[in-house]
N, C-alpha and C positions, 0 to 999 in steps of 0.2 A: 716400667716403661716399655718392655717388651713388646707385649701384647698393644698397647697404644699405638706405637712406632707401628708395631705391622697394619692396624687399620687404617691409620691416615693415611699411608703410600695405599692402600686398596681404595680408599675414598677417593683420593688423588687419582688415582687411573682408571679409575668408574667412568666418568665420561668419556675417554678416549677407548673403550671397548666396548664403551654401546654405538659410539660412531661407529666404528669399527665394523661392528655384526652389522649395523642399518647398509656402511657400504660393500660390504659382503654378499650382501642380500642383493644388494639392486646391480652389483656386477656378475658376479655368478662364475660359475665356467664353463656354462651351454647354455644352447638359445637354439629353443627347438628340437632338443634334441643332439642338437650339430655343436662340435664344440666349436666356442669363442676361436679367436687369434691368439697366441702363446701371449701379448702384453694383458689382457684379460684375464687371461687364466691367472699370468702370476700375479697380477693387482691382486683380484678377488684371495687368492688362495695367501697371499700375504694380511689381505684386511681380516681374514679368518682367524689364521693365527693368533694376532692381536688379539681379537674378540675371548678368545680361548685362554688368553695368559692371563688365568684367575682360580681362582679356589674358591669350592665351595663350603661348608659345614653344615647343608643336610642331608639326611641320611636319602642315598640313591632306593629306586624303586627292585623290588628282587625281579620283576617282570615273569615270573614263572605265575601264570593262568591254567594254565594245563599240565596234566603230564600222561603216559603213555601208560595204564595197569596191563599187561598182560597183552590182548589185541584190542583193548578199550580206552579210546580220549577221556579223562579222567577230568573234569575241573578241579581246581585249585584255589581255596580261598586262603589267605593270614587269618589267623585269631591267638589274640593276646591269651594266653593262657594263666599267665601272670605276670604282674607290673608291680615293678618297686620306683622310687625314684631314679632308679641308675640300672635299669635295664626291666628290658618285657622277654618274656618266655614266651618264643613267638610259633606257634604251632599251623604247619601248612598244611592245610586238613584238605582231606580228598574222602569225596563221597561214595565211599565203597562198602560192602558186605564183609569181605575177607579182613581178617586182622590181620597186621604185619608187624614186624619186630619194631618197638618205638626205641628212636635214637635220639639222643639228645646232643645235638653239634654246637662243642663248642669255641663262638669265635675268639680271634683274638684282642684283647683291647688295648693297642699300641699304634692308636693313633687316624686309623682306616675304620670304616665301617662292617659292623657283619656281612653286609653285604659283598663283599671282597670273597667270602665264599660261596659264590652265588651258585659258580659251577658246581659245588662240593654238594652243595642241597640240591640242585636239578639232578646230579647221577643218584644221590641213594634216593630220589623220590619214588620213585617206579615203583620201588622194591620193599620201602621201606616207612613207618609212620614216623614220620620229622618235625623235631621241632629245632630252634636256636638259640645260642643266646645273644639278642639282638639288645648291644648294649647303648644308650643315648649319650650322647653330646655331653660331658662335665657341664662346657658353657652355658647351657640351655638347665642346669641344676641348681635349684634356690639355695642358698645359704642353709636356709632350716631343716634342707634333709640329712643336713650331718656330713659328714667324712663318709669317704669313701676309699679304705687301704686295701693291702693287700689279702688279711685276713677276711675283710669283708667281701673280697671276689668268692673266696672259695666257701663262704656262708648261702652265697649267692648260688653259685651248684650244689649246695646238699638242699638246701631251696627249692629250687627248681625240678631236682629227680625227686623231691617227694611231692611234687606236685604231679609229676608224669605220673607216678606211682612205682611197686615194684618192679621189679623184669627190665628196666629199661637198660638201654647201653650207651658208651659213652664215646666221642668222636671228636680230640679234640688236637685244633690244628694250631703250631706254633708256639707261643709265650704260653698260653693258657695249659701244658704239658703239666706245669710244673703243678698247680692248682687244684690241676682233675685227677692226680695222682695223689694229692695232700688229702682231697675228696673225699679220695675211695678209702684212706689209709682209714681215715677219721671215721668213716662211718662203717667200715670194717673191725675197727678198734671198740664202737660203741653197740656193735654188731645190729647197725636199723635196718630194716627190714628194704627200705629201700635204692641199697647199694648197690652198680651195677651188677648187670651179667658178664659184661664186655668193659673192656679198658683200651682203645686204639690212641696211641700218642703220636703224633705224624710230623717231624722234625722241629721238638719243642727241646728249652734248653733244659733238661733234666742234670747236667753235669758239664758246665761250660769251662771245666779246667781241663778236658778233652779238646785235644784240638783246637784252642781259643781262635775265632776269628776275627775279625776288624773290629765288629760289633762287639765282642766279648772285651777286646783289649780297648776301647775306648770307654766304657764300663768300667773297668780295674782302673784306668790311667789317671784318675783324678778323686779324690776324696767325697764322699758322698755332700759333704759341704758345698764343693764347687759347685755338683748339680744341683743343686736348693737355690743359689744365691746367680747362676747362668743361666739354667735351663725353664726356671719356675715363673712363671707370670699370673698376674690379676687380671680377672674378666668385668672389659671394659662395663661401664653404667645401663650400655643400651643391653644387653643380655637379661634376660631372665638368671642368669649366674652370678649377677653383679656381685666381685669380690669375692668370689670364689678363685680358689689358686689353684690353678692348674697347668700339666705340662701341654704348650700348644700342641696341638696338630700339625702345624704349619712348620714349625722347629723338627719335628719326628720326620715329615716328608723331607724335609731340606738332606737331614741326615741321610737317609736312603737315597737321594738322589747324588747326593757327593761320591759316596760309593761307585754308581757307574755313573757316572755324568757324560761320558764320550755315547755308551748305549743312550742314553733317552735322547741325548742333542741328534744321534745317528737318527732316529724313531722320528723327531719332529723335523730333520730333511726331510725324508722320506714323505711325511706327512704332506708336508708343503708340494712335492713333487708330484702328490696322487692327486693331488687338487687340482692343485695344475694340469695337469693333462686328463682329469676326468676320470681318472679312477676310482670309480665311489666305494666299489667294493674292499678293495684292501685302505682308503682313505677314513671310511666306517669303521671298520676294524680298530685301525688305530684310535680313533675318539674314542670310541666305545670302553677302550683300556683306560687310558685316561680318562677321561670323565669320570672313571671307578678313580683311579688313581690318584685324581687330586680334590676326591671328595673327601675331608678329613675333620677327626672328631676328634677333641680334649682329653685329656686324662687326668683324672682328678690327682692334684700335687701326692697327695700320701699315699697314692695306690704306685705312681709310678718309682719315686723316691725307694717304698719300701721294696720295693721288686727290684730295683737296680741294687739294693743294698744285700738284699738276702738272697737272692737268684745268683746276683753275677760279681756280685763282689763277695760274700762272708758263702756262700754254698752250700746254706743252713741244711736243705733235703741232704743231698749225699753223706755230709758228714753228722747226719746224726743230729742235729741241733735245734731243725726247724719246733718252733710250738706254733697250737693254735687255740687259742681260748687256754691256757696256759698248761695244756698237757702236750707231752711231748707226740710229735709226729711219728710214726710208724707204718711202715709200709711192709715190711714184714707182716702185718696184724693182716693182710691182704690174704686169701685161700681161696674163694669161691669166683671171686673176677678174675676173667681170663685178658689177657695181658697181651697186645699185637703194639709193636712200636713199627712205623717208620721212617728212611733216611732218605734222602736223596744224596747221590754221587759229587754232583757239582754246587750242593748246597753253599752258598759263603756267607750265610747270615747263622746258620743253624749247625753248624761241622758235624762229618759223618762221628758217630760213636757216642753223641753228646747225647742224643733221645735211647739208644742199648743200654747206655748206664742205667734204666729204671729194671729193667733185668736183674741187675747184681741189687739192689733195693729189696725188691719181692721175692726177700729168700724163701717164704713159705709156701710160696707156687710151686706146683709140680711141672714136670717138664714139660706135658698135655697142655699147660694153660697156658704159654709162652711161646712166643712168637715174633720172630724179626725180618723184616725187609728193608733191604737198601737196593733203592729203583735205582740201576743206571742211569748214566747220563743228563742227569733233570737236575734244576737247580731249585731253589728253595719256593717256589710257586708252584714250579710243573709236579710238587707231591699232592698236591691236592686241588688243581686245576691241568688241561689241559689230554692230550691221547694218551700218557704214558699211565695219569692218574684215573682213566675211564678204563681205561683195557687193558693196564695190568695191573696197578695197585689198588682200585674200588674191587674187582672179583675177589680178592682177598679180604678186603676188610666183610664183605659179606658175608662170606665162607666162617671167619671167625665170629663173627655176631649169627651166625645160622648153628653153628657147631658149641653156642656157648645158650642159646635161649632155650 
């Protein structure tokens, strides 16, 4: 009933936010140019709000057309490089002469779209040939493609780098740490020929008995039962997913926003007060994040269950235990990928030292292949969005995929 519950209240307030945006529209907060009277301003910049208090579930646009090679405007187009039913290898191809080191980024699937790393693909584009792994909507996935657990994500990366081919490297941000490191062990262990050059892990939970934070202790604090029979929902009849079970979107947002709830309500003051008085530019800014932020995607029930179970409750990687296709995990079997983890300072989703534990994993790296940063001051976005991840932690991750291709 979950999932029910949450459409009807959306159905229910459909019409009162299409008003909403129509009187938005016809109130404004200029005219001419000249702004309104302050009663204008805040009608409008209130009927906006309204309009805004919704969620969406399609995947936002990456909007990156161009980019910068060198001193040349580069176009930019997507091409599907490969599609399964639960995710396309989405390759941002630019039309240039020169080869560049191919990366393969990838995102998290915890409820936000790839697109969340919008920033992360526009820095290495310049420099570097990109692809993602841009993963679809559970809800929007027919019954007959099967399950989709956690073994099946990281089938999904040795996938996908043999479709890049050899050489490539790998960039991956968040939840998906634990996956891209199982990846490399696997196809190191099977020694194919197309296992990374490069290993970057950028505040992913490789070892969440480090430091546990909110996240990790609400994870431990309930038996994985509870989350089956609380967190799990059926997708309603109108989806192309009908009856497929998965953990919402919408329940994954709620939870991140409990967390700082006084931050986002601060965000949508503010919001409301740049509208009001006309300030588009920092008013844009704001949507702009939102809009990414409450566009959210499904996770199919057994991918997410078994990752709460084996990530953050039993800790199968660290202590030895994880299998995959029923041989044991190894990440020791690791020697030829070179290995860059990063932390951020003020992470509280992702706690400093929880991503360095892949360090103690890859005993058979030498000290040449190994590599760690923990960015000051940055909380668990600013490692891989924003100045601190443009211009000091991207020259790094570059350095190490230029010093490992």
């Amino acid at each position: 009933m979950l999932y029910q519950t949450y459409q009807a209240q959306s159905d229910f307030f459909d019409p009162l936010r299409k008003f909403a945006a129509m009187a938005a529209g016809s109130v404004g907060t200029h005219l001419n140019g000249a702004p309104r009277p302050s009663f204008w301003g805040n009608l409008g910049a209130g009927y906006e709000l309204i309009a805004r208090a919704t969620l969406t579930h399609t995947r936002p646009s990456y909007g990156i057309d161009s980019v910068t090679v060198g001193n040349q405007e580069v176009a930019v187009t997507e091409e599907a490089a490969d599609v399964t039913p639960f995710g396309t290898l989405l390759h941002f191809k630019k039309d240039i002469d020169q080869a560049q080191p191919r990366v393969l980024i990838i995102a998290p699937l915890s409820g936000h779209f790839a697109t969340l790393l919008r920033a992360t693909v526009r820095t290495m584009l310049a420099e570097h040939d990109v692809y993602i792994t841009d993963w679809h909507n559970a809800r929007d996935v027919p019954l007959s493609a099967g399950r989709f657990g956690f073994e099946d994500y990281t089938t999904h990366l040795i996938r996908f780098l043999e479709k890049i081919g050899p050489g490539a490297h790998m960039v991956a941000v968040c939840q998906p740490c634990v996956s891209a490191l199982v990846a490399a062990s696997v196809m190191a262990q099977g020694n194919h020929p197309a296992q990374p050059r490069s290993m970057t892990l950028m505040a992913g939970p490789i070892d969440t008995r480090i430091q546990p934070t909110k996240v990790n202790e609400l994870a431990k604090g309930k038996p994985i039962k509870w989350f089956e029979e609380n967190m799990i929902a059926t997708v309603p009849s109108r989806y192309a997913g009908a009856g497929r079970r998965v953990y919402p979107g919408f329940v994954q947002l709620t939870a991140f926003m409990s967390m700082n709830m006084d931050r986002h309500l601060k965000a949508h003051r503010e919001l409301y007060e740049n509208i009001a008085k006309g300030n588009i530019e920092k008013a844009e800014q704001t949507k702009a994040f939102y809009d990414e932020y409450f566009a959210v995607l499904d996770l199919a029930a057994e991918f997410y269950l078994e990752t709460v179970q084996l990530v953050f409750q039993e800790h199968t990687l660290p202590l030895g235990q994880l299998t995959y296709q029923g041989q044991k995990v190894e990440p020791a079997a690791i020697k030829r990928t070179m290995l860059f983890t990063v932390e951020g300072e003020r992470d509280d989703i992702c706690a400093v030292g929880q991503t360095l534990a892949a360090h103690d994993l890859c005993t058979s790296l030498r000290p040449y292949r190994k590599r760690h940063h923990m960015q000051a001051g940055v909380g668990h976005y600013g490692v891989f969005s924003g100045k601190s991840w443009q211009n000091q932690i991207y020259p790094q991750v570059k350095n190490v995929i230029l010093q490992s291709d």
